[in-house]
C-alpha positions in Angstrom: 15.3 -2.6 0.6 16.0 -5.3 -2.0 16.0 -4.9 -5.6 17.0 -6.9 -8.2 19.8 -5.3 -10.6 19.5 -7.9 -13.3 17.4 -7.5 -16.6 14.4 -9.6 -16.9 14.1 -9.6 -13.1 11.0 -8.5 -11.2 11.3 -6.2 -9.0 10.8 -7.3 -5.4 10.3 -3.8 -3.8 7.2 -1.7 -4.4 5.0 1.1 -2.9 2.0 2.5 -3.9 3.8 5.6 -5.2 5.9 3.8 -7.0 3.4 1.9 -9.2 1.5 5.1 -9.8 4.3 6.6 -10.9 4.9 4.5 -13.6 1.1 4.3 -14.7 1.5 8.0 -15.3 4.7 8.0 -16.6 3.2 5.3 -19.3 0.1 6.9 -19.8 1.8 9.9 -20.6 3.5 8.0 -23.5 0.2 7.4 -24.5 -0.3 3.9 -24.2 -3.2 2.3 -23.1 -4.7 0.7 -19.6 -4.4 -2.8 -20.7 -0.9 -2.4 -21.8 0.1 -0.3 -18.6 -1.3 -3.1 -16.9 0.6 -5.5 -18.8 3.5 -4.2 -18.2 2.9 -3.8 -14.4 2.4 -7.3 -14.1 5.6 -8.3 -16.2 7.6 -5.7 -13.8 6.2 -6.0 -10.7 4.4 -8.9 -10.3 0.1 -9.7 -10.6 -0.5 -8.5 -7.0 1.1 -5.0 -7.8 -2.2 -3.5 -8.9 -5.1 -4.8 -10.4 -6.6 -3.9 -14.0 -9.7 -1.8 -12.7 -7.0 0.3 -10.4 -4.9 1.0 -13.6 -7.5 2.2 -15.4 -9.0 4.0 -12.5 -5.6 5.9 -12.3 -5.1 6.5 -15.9 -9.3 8.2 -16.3 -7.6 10.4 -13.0 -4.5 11.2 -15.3 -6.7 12.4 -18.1 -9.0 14.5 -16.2 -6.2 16.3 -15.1 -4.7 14.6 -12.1 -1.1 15.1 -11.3 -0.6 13.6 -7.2 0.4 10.5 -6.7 -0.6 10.2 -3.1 -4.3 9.2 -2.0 -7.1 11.8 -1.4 -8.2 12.5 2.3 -11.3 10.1 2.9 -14.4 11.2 4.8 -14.8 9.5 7.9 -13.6 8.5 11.3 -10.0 8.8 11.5 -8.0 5.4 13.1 -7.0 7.1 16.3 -5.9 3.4 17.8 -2.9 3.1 15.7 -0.2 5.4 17.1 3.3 5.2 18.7 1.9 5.4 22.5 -0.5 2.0 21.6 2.7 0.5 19.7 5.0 0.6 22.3 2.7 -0.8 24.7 2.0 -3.1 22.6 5.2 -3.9 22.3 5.9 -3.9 26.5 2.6 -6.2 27.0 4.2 -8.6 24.3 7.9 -8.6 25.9 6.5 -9.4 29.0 4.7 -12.5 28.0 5.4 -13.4 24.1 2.2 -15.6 24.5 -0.6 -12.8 25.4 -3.5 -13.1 23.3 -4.7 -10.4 21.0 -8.2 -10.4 23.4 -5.9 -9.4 26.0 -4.2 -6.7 24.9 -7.3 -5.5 23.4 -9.2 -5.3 27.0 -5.8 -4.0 28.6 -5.1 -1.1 26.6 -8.7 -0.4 25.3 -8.3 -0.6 21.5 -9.8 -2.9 19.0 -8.6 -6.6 18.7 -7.9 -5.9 15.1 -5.9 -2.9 16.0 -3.9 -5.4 17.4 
């Protein structure tokens, strides 16, 4: 991880967590979405998080909210990406660095863009 020790600097390292950590952290000082935002973007950088996800967090935050991590989503669960498709992956690409995504998709039976 790389981060940059200088003031003024963005920071070049981010997670999720992180960035949600501050939103709360600032919108427990009570300032608003647009200035959270603000200074997200000054901090971080304009891909960090967008507007409508700052204020999506902060409406969590005031109804009472207190994870940081994401809910569980209904759904199908991505059963394709796990360490036994990864390492054969992996084998399939050591063994010929020019394989095509269509055929490691047919060889192990998982979805090109699982890939």
């Amino acid at each position: 991880m790389k981060i940059h020790c200088t003031f003024g600097a963005p920071l070049a390292v981010l997670s999720k967590l992180e960035i949600r950590a501050v939103v709360r952290f600032l919108f427990a000082k009570g300032r608003k979405c647009s200035v959270i935002y603000r200074e997200i973007v000054e901090n971080y950088g304009e891909h960090a998080m967008s507007m409508t996800q700052v204020c999506q967090w902060c409406s969590w935050f005031k109804d009472g909210r207190t994870s940081l991590q994401d809910e569980p989503r209904c759904g199908r669960p991505n059963t394709a990406n796990n360490d036994w498709n990864t390492d054969q992956v992996d084998e399939l690409i050591k063994v010929d660095r020019r394989v095509k995504l269509k055929e490691i998709s047919l060889k192990l039976d998982i979805p090109k863009t699982n890939v």
